[in-house]
Chimera marker file (.cmm) of the C-alpha trace (Angstrom):
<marker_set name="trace">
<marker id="1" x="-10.565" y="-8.767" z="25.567" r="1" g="1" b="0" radius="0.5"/>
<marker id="2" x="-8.135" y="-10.938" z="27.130" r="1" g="1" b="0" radius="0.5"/>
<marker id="3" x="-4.509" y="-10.957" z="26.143" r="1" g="1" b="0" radius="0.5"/>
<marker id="4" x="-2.647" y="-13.340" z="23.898" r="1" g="1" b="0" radius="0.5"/>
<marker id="5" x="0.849" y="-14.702" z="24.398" r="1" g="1" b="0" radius="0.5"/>
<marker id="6" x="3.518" y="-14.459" z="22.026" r="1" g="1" b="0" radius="0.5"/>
<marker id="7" x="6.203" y="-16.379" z="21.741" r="1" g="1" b="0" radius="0.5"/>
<marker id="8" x="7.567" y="-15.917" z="17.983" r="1" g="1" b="0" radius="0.5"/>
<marker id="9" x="8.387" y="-13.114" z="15.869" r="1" g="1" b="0" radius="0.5"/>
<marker id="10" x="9.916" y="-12.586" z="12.235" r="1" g="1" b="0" radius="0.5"/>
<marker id="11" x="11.084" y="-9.916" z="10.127" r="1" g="1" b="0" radius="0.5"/>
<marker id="12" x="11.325" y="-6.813" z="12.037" r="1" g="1" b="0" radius="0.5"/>
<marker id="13" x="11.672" y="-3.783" z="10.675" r="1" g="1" b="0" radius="0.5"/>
<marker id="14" x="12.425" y="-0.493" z="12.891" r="1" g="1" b="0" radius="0.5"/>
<marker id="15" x="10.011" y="2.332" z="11.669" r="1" g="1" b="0" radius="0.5"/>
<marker id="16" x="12.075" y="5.311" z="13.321" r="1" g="1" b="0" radius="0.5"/>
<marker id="17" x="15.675" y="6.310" z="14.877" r="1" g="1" b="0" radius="0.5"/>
<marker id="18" x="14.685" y="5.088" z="18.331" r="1" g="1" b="0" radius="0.5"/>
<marker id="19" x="14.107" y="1.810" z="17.376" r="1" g="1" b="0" radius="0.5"/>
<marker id="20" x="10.815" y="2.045" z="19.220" r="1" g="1" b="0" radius="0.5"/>
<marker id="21" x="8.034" y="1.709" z="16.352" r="1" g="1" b="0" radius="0.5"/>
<marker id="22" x="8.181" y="-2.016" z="14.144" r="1" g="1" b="0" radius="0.5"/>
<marker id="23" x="6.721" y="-3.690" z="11.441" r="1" g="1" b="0" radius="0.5"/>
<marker id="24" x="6.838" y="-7.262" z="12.328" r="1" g="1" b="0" radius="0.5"/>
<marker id="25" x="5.021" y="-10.137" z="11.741" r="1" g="1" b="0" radius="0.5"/>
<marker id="26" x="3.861" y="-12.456" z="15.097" r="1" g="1" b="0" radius="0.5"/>
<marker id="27" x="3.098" y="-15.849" z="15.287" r="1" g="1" b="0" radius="0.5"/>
<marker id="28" x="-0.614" y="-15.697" z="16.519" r="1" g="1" b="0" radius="0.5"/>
<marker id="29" x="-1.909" y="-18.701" z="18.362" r="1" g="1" b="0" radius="0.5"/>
<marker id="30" x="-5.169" y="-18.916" z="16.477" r="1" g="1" b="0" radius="0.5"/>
<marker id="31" x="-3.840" y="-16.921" z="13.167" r="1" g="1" b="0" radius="0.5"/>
<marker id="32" x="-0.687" y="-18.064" z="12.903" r="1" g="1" b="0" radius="0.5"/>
<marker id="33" x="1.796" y="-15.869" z="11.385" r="1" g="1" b="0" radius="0.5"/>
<marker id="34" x="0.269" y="-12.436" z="10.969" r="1" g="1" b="0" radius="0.5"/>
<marker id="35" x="1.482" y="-8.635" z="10.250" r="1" g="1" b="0" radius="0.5"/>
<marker id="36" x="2.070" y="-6.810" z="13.740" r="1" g="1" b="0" radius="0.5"/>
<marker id="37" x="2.610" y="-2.883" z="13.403" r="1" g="1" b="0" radius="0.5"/>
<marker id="38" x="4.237" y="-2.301" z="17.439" r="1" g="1" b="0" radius="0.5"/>
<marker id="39" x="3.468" y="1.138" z="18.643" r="1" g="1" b="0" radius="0.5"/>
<marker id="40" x="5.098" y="2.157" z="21.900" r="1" g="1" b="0" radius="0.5"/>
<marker id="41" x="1.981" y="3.998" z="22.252" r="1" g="1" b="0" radius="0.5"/>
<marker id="42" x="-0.618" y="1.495" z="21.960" r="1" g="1" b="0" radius="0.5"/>
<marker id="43" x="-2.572" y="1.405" z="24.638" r="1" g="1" b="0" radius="0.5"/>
<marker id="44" x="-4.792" y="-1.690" z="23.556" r="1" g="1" b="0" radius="0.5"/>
<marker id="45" x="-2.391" y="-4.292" z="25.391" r="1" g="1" b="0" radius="0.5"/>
<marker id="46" x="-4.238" y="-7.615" z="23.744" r="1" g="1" b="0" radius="0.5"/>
<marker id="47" x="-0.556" y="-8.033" z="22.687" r="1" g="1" b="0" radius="0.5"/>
<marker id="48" x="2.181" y="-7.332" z="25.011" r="1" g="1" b="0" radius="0.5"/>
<marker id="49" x="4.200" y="-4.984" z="23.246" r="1" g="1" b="0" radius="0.5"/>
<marker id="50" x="6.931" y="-5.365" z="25.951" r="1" g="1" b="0" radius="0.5"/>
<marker id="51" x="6.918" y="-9.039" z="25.158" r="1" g="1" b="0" radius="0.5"/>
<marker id="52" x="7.130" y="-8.366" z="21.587" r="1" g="1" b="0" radius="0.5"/>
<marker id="53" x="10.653" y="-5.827" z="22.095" r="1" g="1" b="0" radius="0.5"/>
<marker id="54" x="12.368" y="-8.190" z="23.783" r="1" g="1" b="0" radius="0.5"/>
<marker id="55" x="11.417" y="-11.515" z="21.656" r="1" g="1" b="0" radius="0.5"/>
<marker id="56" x="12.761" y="-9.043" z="18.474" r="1" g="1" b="0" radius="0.5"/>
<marker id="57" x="15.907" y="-7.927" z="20.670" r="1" g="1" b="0" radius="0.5"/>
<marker id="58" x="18.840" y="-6.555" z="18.489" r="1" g="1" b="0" radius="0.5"/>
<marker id="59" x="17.372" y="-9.038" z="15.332" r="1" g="1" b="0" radius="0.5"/>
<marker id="60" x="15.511" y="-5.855" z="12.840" r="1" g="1" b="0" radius="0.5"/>
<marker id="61" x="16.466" y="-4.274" z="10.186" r="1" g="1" b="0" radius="0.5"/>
<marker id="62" x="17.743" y="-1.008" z="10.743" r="1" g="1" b="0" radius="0.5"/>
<marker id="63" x="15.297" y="2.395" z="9.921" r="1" g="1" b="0" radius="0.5"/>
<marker id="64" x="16.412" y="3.554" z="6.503" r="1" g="1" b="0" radius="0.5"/>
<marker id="65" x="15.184" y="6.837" z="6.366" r="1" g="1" b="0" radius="0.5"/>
<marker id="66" x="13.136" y="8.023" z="3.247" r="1" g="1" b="0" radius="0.5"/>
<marker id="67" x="14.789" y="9.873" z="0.552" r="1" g="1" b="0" radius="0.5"/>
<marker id="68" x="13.498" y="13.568" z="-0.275" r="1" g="1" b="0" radius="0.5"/>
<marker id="69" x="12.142" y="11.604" z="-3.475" r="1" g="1" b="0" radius="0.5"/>
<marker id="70" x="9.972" y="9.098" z="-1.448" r="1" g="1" b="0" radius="0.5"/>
<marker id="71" x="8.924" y="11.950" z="0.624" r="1" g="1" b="0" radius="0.5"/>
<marker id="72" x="8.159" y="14.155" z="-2.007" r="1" g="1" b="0" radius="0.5"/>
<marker id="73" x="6.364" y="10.888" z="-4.101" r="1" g="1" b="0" radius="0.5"/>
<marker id="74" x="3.882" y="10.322" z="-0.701" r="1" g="1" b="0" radius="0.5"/>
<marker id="75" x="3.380" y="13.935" z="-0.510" r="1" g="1" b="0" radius="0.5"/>
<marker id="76" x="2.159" y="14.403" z="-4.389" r="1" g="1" b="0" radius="0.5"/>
<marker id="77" x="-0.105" y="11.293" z="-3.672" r="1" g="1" b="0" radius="0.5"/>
<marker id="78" x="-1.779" y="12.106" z="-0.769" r="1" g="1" b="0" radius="0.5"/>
<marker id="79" x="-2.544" y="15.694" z="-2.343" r="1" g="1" b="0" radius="0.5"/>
<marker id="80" x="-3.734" y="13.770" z="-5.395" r="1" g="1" b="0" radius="0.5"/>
<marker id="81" x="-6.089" y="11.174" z="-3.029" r="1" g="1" b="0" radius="0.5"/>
<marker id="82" x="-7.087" y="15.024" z="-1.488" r="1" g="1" b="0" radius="0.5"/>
<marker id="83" x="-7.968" y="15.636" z="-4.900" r="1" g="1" b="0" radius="0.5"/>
<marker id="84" x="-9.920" y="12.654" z="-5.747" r="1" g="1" b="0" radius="0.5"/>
<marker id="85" x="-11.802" y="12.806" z="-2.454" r="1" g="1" b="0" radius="0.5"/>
<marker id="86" x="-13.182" y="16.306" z="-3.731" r="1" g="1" b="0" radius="0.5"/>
<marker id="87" x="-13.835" y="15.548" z="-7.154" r="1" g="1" b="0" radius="0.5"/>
<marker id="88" x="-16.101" y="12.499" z="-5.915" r="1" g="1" b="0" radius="0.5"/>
<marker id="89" x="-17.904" y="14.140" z="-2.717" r="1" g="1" b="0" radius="0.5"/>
<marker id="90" x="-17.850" y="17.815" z="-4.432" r="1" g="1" b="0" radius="0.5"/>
<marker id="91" x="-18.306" y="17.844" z="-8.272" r="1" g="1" b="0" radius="0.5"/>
<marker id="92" x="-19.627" y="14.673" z="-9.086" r="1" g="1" b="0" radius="0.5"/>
<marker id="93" x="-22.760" y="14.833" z="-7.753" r="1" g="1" b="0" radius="0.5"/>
<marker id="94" x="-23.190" y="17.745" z="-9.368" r="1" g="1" b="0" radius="0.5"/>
<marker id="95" x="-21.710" y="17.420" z="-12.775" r="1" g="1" b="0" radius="0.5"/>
<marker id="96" x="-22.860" y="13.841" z="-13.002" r="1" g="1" b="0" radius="0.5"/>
<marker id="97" x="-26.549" y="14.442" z="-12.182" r="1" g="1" b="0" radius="0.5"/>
<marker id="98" x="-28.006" y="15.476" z="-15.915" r="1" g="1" b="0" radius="0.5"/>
<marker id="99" x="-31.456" y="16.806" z="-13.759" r="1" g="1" b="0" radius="0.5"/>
<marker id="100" x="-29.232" y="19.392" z="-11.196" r="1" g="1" b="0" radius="0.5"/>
<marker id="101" x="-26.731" y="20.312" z="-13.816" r="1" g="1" b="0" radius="0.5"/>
<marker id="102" x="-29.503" y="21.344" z="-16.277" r="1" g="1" b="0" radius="0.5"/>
<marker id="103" x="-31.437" y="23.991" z="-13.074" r="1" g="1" b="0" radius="0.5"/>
<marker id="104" x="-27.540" y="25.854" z="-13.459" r="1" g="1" b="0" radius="0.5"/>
<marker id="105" x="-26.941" y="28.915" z="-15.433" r="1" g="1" b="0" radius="0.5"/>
<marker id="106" x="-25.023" y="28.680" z="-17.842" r="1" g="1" b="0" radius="0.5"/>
<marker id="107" x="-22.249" y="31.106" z="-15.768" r="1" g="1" b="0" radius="0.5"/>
<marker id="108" x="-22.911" y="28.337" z="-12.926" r="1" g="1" b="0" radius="0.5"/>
<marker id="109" x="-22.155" y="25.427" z="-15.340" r="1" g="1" b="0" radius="0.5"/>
<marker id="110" x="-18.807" y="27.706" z="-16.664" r="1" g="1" b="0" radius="0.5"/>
<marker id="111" x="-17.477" y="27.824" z="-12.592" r="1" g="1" b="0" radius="0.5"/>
<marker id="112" x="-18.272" y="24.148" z="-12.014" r="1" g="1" b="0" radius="0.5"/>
<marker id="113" x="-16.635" y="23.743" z="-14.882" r="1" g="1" b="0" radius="0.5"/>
<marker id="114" x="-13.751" y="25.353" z="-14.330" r="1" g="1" b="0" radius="0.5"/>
<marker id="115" x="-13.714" y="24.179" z="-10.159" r="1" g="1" b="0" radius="0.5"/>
<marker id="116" x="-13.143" y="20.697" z="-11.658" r="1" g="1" b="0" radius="0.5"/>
<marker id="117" x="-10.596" y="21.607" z="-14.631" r="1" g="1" b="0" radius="0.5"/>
<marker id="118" x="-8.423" y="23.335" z="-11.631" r="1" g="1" b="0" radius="0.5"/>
<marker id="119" x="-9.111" y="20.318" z="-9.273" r="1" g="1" b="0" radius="0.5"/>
<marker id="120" x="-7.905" y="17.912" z="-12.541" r="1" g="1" b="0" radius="0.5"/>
<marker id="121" x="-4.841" y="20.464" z="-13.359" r="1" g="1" b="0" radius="0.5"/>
<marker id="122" x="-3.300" y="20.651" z="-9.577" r="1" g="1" b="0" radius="0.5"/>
<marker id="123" x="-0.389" y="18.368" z="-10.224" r="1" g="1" b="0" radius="0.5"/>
<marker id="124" x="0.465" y="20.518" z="-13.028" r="1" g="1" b="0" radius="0.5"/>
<marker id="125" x="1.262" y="23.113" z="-10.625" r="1" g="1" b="0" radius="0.5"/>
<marker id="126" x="4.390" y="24.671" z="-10.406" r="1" g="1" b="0" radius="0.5"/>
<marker id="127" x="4.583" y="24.660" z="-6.678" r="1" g="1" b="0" radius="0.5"/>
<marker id="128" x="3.228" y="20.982" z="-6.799" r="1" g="1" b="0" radius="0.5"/>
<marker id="129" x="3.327" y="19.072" z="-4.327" r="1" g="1" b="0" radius="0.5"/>
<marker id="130" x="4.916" y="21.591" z="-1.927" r="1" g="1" b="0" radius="0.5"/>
<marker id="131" x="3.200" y="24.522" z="-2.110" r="1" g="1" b="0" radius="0.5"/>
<marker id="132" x="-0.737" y="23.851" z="-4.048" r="1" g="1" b="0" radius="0.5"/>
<marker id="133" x="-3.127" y="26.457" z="-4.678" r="1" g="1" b="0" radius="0.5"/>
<marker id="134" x="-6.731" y="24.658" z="-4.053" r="1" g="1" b="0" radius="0.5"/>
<marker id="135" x="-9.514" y="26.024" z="-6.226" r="1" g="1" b="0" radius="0.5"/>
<marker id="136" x="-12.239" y="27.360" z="-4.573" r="1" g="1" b="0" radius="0.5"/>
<marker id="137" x="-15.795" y="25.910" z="-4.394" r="1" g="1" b="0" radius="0.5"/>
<marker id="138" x="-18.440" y="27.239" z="-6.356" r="1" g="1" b="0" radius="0.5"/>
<marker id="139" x="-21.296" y="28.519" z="-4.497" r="1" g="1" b="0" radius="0.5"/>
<link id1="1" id2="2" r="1" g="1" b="0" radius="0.2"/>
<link id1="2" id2="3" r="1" g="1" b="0" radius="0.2"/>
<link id1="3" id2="4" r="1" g="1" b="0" radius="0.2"/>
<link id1="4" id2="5" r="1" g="1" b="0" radius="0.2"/>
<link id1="5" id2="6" r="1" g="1" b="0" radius="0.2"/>
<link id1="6" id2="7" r="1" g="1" b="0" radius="0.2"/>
<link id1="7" id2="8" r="1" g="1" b="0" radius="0.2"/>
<link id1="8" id2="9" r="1" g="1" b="0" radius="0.2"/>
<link id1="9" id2="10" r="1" g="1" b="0" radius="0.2"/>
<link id1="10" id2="11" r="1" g="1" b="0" radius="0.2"/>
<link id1="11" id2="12" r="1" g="1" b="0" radius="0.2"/>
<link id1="12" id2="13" r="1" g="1" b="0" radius="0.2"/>
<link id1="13" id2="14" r="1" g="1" b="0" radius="0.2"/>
<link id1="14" id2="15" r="1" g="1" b="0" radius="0.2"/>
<link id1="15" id2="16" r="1" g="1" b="0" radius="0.2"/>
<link id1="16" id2="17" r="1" g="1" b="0" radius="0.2"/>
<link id1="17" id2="18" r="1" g="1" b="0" radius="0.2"/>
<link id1="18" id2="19" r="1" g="1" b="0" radius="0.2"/>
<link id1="19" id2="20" r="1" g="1" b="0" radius="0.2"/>
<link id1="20" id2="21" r="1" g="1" b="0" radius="0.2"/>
<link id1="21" id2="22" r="1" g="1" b="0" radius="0.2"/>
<link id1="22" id2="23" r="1" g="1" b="0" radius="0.2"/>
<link id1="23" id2="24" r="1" g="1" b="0" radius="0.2"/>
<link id1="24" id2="25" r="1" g="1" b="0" radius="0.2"/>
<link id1="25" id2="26" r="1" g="1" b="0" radius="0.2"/>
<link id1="26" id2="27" r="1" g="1" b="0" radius="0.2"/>
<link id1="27" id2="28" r="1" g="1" b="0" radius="0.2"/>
<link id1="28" id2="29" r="1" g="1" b="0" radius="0.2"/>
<link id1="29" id2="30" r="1" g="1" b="0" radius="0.2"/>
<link id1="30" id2="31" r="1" g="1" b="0" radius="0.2"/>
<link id1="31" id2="32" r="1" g="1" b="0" radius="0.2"/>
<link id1="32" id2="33" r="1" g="1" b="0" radius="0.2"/>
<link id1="33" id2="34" r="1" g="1" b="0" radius="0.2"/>
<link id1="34" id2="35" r="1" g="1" b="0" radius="0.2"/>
<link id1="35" id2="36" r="1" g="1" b="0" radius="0.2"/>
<link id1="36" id2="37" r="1" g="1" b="0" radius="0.2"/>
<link id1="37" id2="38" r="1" g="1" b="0" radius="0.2"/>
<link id1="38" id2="39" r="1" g="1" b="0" radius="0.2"/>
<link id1="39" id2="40" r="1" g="1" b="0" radius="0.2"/>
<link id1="40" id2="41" r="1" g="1" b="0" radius="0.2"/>
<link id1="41" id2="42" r="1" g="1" b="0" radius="0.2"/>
<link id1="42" id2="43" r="1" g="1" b="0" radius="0.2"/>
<link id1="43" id2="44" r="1" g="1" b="0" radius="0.2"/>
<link id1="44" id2="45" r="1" g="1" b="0" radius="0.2"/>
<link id1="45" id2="46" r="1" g="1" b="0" radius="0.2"/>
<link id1="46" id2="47" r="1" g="1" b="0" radius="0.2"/>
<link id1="47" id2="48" r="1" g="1" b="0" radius="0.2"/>
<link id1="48" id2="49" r="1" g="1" b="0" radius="0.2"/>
<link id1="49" id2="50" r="1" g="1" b="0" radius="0.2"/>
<link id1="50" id2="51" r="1" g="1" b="0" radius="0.2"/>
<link id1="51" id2="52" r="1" g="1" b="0" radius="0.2"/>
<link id1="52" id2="53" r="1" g="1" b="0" radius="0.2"/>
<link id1="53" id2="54" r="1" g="1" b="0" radius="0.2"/>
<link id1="54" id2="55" r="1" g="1" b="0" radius="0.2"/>
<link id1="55" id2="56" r="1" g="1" b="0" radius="0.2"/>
<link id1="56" id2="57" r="1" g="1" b="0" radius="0.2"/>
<link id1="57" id2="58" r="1" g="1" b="0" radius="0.2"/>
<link id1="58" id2="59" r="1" g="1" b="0" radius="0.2"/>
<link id1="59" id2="60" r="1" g="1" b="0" radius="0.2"/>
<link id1="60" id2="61" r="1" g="1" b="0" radius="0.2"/>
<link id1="61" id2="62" r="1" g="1" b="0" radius="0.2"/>
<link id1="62" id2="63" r="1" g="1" b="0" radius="0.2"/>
<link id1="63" id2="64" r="1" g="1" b="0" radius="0.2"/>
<link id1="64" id2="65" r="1" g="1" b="0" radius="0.2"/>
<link id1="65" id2="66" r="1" g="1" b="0" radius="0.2"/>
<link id1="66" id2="67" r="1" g="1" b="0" radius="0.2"/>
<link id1="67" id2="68" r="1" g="1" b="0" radius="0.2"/>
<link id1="68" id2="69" r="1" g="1" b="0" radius="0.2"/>
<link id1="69" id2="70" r="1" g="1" b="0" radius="0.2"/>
<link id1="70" id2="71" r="1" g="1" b="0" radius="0.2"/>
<link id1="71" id2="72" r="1" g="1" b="0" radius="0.2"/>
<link id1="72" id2="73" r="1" g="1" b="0" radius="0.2"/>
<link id1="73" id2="74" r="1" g="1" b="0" radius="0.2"/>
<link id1="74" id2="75" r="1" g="1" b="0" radius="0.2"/>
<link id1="75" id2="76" r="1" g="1" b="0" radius="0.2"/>
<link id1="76" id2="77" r="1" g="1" b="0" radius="0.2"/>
<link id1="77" id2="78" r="1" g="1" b="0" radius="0.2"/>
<link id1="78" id2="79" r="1" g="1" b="0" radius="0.2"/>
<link id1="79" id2="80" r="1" g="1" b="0" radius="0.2"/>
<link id1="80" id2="81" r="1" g="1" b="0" radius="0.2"/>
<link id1="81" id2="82" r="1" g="1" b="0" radius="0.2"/>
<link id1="82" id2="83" r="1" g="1" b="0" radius="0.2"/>
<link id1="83" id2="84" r="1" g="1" b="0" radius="0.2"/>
<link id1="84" id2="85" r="1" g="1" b="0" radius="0.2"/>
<link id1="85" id2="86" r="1" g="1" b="0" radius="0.2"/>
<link id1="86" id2="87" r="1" g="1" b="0" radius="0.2"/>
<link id1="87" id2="88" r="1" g="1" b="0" radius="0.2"/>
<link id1="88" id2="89" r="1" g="1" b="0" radius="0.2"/>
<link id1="89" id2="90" r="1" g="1" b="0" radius="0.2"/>
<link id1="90" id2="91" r="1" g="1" b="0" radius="0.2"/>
<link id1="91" id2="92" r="1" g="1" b="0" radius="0.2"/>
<link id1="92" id2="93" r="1" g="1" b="0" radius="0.2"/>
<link id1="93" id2="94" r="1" g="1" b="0" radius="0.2"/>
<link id1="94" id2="95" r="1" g="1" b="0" radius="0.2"/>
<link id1="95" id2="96" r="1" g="1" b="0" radius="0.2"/>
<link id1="96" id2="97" r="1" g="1" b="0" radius="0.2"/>
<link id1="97" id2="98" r="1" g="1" b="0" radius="0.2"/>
<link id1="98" id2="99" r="1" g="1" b="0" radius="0.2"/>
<link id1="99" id2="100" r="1" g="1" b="0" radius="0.2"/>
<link id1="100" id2="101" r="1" g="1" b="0" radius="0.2"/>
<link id1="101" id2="102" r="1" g="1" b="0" radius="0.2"/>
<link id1="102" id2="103" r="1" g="1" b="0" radius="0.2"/>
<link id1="103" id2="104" r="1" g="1" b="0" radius="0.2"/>
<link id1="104" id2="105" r="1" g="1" b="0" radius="0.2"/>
<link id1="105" id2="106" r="1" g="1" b="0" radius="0.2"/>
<link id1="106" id2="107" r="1" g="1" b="0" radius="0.2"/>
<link id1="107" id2="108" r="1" g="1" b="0" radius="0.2"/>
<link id1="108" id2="109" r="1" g="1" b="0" radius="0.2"/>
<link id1="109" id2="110" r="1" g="1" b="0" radius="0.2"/>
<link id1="110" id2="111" r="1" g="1" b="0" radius="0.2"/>
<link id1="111" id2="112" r="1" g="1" b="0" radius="0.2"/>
<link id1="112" id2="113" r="1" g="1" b="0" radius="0.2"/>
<link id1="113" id2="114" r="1" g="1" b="0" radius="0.2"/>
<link id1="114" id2="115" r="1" g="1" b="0" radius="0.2"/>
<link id1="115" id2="116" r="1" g="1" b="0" radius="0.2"/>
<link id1="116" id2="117" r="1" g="1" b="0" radius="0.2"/>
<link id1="117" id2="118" r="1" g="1" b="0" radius="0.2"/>
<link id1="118" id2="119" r="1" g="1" b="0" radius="0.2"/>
<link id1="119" id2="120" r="1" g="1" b="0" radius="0.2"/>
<link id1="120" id2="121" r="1" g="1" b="0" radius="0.2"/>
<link id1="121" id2="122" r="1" g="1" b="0" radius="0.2"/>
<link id1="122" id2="123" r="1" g="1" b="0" radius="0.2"/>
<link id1="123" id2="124" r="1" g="1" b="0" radius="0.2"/>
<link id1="124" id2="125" r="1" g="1" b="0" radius="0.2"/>
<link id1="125" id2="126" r="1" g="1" b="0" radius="0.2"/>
<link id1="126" id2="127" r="1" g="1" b="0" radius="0.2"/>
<link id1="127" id2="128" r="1" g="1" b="0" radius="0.2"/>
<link id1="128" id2="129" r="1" g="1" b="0" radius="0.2"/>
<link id1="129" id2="130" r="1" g="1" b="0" radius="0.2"/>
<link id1="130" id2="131" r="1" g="1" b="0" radius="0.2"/>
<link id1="131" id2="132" r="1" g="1" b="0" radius="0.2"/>
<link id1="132" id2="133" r="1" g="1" b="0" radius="0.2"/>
<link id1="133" id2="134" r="1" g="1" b="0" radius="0.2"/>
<link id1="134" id2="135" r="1" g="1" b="0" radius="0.2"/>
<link id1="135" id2="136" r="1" g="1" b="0" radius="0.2"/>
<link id1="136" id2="137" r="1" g="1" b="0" radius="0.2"/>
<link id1="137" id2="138" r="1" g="1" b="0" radius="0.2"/>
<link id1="138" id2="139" r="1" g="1" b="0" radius="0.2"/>
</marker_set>
């Protein structure tokens, strides 16, 4: 892929204490103006990242670091999207399908059951999001 030139940039925002990592947006010469995430570690170089640091210069706004709420808030979601991701590729294929959840025992239907009331009932734990017990899977 050949590389494209870059002459404009707006609205930088420094993603860490170095200054290294931005969200920016570029003006793109077939896109036009376009979000640009510039990794120092990027090793695709259709974009010049050393281009882009010295278009945005000293003109960013400064890395505001998250607050232990924010952290804590990203945290609880990403255990929750955890969560979901079971629920969907774990218990609802079996829960859902009338023909495999009538073969079960009725003990098997109580631990599916249950594997799916704990899954539901993490956020509810005391430890949550820090420190979450996950349920194990019925075998």
């Amino acid at each position: 892929m050949s590389s494209v030139t870059i002459t404009e940039v707006r609205n930088a925002k420094s993603l860490n204490t170095e200054n290294t990592w931005f969200d920016v947006e570029i003006n793109h010469p077939q896109h036009g103006w376009i979000p640009y995430a510039l990794n120092p570690t990027d090793t695709d170089m259709t974009v010049d990242n050393s281009v882009l640091l010295s278009l945005i210069g000293s003109d960013y706004a400064a890395y505001v670091a998250p607050t232990a709420e924010e952290i804590t808030a990203e945290l609880a979601a990403s255990v929750r999207g955890q969560r979901d991701f079971l629920l969907r590729r774990e218990v609802d294929p079996i829960v859902g399908n009338p023909l495999r959840w009538t073969e079960f025992t009725d003990a098997k239907r109580a631990e599916w059951s249950q594997y799916r009331t704990d899954l539901l009932n993490l956020p509810t734990q005391s430890g949550f999001p820090n420190d979450v017990t996950w349920p194990t899977l019925p075998t």
